[in-house]
N, C-alpha and C positions, 0 to 999 in steps of 0.2 A: 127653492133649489133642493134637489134630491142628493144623497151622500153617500159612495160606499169607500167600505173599509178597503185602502191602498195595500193587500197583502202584509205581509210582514212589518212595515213600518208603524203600521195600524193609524196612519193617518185617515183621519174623515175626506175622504177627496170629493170634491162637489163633480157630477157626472158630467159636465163641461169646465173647460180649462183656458184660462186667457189667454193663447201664444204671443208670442212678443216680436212676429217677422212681417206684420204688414204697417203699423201704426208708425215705424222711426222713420225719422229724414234722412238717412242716409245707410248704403250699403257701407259704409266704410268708418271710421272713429274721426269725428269732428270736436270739436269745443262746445261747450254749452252755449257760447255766445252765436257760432252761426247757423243756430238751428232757429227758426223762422218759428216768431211768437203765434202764431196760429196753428203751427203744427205743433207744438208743445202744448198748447192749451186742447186741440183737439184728443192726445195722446190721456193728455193727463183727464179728462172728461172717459175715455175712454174704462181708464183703470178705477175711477171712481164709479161708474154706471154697474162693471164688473164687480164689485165689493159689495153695492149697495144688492145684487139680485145675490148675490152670496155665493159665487163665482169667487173664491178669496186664492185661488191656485193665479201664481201669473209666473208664466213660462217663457223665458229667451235662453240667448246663445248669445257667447264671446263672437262665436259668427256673424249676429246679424247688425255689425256695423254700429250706429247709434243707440239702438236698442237700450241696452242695460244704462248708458249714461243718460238716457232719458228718462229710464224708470230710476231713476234714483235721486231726479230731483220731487218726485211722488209718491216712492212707496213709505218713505220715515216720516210722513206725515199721518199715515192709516197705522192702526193697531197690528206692533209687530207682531203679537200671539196668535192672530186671528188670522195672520197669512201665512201660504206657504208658496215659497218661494224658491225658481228652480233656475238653474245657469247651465250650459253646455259648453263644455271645452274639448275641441277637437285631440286626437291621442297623438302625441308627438314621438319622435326618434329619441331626442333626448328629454327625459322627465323632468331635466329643471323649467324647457321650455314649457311645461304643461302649467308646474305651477308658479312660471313667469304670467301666464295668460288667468290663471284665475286670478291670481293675488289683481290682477288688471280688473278682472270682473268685479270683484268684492268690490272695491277702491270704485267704480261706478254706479254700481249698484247704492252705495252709501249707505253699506249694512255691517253689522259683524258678522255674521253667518248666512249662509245659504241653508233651508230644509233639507234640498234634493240638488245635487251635483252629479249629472250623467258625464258619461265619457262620449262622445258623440261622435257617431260614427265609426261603429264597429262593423266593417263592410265586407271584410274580405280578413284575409291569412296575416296580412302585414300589421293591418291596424289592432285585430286581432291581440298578436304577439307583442305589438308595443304597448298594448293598455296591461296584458296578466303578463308577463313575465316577470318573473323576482327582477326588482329597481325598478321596473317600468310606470306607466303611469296613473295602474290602480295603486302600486304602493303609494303613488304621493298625496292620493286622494285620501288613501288612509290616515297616513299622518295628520292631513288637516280635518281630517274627524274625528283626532285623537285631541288637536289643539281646540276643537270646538266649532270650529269656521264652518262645516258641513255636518250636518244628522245621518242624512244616508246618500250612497251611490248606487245610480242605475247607470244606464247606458243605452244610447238612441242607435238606430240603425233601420240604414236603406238596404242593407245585403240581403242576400240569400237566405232562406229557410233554414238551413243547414248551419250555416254563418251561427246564425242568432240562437238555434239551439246550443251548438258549443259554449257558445258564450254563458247561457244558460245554465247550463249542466254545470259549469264549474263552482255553480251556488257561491261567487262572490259578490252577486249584486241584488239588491232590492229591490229594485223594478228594472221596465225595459219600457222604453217610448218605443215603437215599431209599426207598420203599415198594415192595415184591414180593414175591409171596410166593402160592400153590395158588390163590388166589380173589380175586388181585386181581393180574394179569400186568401191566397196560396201561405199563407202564413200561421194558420190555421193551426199547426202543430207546433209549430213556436210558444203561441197561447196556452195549449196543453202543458209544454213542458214549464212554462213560467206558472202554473196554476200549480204543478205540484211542488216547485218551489216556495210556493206561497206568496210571489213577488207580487206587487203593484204593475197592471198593465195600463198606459198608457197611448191614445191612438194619434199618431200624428197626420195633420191635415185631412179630415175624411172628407173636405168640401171641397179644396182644392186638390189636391192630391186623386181623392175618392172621385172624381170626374167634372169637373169645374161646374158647381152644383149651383154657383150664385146665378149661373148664366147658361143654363139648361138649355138642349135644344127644343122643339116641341114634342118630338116625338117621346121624349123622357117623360119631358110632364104629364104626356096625354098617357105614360106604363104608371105612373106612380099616382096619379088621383087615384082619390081626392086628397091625397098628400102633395104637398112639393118635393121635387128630390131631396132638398136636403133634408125636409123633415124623416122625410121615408128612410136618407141612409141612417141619421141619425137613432134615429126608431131600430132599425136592423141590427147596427152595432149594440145598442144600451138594451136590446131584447135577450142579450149572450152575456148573463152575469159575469162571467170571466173577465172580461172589461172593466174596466173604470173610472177613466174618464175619456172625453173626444175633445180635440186640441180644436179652437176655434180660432181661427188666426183674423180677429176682429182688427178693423182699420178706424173702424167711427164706433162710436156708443149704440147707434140703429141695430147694430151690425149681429146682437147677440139677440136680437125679436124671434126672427122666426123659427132660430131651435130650439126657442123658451117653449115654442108650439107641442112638442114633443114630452114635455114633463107631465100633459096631465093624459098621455095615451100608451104610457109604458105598462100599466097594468092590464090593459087590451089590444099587446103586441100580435096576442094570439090569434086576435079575430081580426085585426088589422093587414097581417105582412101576408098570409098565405095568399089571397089573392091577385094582390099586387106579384109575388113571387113566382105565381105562375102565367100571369102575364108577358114578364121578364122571359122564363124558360120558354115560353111557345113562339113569342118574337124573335128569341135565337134561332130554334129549328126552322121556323118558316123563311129566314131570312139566309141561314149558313145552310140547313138541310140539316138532318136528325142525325145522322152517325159525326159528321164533324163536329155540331155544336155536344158532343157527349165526349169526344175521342180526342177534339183534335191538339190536346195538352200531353197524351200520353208519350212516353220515352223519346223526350226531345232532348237535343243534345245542349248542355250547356252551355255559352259564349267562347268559353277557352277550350271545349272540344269542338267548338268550330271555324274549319278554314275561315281565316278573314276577321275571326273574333266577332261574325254575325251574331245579334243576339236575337234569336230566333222566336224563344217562346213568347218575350216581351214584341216585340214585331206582330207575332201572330195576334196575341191578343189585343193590339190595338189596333188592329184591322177590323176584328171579331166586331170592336164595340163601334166602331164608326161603318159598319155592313148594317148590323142589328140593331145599334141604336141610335143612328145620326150620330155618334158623338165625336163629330171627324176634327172641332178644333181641338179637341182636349186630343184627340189619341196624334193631332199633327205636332200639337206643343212638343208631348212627351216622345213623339218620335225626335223630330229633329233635336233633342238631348242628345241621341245617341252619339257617340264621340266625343262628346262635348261635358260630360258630366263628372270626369274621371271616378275615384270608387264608387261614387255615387249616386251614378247612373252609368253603369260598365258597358260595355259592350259596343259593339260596329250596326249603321245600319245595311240595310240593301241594295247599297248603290254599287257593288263592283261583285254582281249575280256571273256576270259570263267569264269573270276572270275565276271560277270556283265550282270544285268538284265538291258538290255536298252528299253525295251518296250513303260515301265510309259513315256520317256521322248520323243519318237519316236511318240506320238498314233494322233500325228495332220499332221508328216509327209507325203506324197503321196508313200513314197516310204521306209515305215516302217521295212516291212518285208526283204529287200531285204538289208539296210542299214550296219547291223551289219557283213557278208559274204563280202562286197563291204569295210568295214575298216580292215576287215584280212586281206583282198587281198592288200589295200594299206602300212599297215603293209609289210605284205611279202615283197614286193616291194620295200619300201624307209627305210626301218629300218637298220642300221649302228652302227657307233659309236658317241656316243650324241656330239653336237656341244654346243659351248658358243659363247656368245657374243661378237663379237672383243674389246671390252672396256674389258672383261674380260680375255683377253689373256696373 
């Protein structure tokens, strides 16, 4: 395993991270006893396979249901020193409820302390406000890293660019778990402003998230040889020092082979990605046309400046990638989100075009005229049956 320094906290972070949201039996908090002896011995195989290649990071959330109460019939068995261990508590209204839910995490997890406790899901102005405001629920985080229960705090986030720098800027956190990765950059400058922090950047789901990489279409695979997608996103992110680890949301022990693939090709990212990368960019032009796959991101209006709360840019670009590059189940998944994901998947899709004048919001666009015809068409395309959130299943 390869290791870099987590910013500021100066932990050794091993450049893949256990995530803890595909392996539990359940979205929801169950008992020990009806969690199914197969899938607790697969989980705990799991965390062990994870340690043994030296993967010692293992990552969940008070969100993800069974999660923590399964790793904690597992993790006090392996050497506490040698792990680092992270929980996510979503930011509440009231701060007792924040640490009503961790004191819940510890008490499962079957630990005294957590390494790393993010505030999860800093999305938007609200959540924002109830994590930093004096009493809210970075003070209470503090406390319990005065009592010893926590080392340091980050904070995860689906928002906006913008969001996650504010957040940022206010240098009260050590790291930030956040979104980037081959086909979805836009976050790019969030990175910047966490590297002059000095913060620990961590990347959530670049296989699932990053384009549903375990189950590629062909035409992916046939841009990315003699790589597989995921080796290649992998390879991409861990090529951009800034980075530090990639959350692997492993279900079985298998599951961490093939971005093992990637550790012994990070020193020849240079001779490796360029070609693949422009393979990438000349399948966009030849498939969207050259001024749109260059332009067609510039001054689009955000969700809340537009009628209907259409979220346009997001729309556009999952058309983009299922035009370009097949990837119509993944861009159908994350569309039919829309509505359906509250802060954290914001926004409307394109199902009510003729009830709305999108002009006003379009008139700084390059490609105004042509925008509103180009979200039917993506409509037509990826519209289904609305999806939820797997914490909400």
């Amino acid at each position: 395993m390869l290791y870099r320094r987590f910013g500021r906290t100066e932990l050794q972070m091993p450049v893949f991270s256990c995530g803890g949201m595909r392996y539990q039996f359940k979205w929801q908090d169950v008992s020990q006893s009806q969690v199914p002896v197969d899938n607790q011995a697969n989980l705990e195989a799991t965390i062990k396979r994870s340690f043994e290649l030296g993967i010692n990071h293992i990552e969940t959330a008070r969100g993800y249901g069974s999660s923590e109460m399964q790793l904690g019939q597992i993790l006090p068995m392996l050497p506490r020193a040698e792990l680092i261990v992270q929980t996510k508590i979503g930011p509440t209204a009231n701060p007792k409820d924040f640490a009503r839910d961790f004191d819940k995490s510890l008490k499962y997890l079957n630990l005294n302390y957590v390494d790393l406790l993010s505030i999860h899901g800093i999305n938007n102005s609200e959540t924002f406000n109830q994590s930093v405001r004096s009493g809210g629920c970075l003070d209470v985080a503090r406390k319990l890293q005065a009592q010893g229960k926590v080392k340091f705090i980050g904070f995860s986030t689906h928002g906006a660019c913008d969001t996650i720098i504010q957040a940022i800027e206010t240098n009260y956190f050590d790291y930030v778990n956040l979104h980037w990765y081959y086909i979805n950059q836009n976050n790019w400058r969030a990175i910047e402003a966490a590297t002059r922090h000095d913060m620990g950047v961590f990347i959530i789901s670049p296989s699932d998230k990053g384009g549903k990489l375990y189950s590629p279409p062909p035409k992916l695979e046939q841009l990315c040889a003699p790589l597989s997608p995921m080796v290649f996103n992998d390879l991409f992110c861990l090529s951009h020092p800034q980075l530090h680890t990639l959350s692997l949301g492993a279900a079985r022990p298998s599951d961490f082979d093939e971005h093992l693939k990637v550790l012994d090709l990070l020193d020849f990212s240079d001779e490796i990605l360029p070609p693949i990368l422009e393979r990438f960019e000349q399948e966009a032009i030849k498939a969207l046309g050259e001024e749109w796959a260059k332009t067609w991101h510039l001054n689009l209006p955000t969700y809340e400046q537009t009628p209907g709360n259409i979220n346009i840019p997001t729309i556009l670009w999952l058309r983009n990638l299922a035009v370009a590059y097949d990837m119509v189940d993944y861009a159908k998944m994350r569309y039919n989100l829309l509505g359906n994901g509250g802060h954290w998947f914001p926004g409307a899709k394109a199902d009510k075009l003729e009830n709305l004048d999108l002009r006003s919001c379009l008139v700084k666009s390059p490609h105004a005229e042509k925008i509103p015809n180009v979200l039917a068409e993506a409509h037509n395309m990826l519209s289904g049956e609305s999806v939820q959130r797997l914490s909400r299943k």
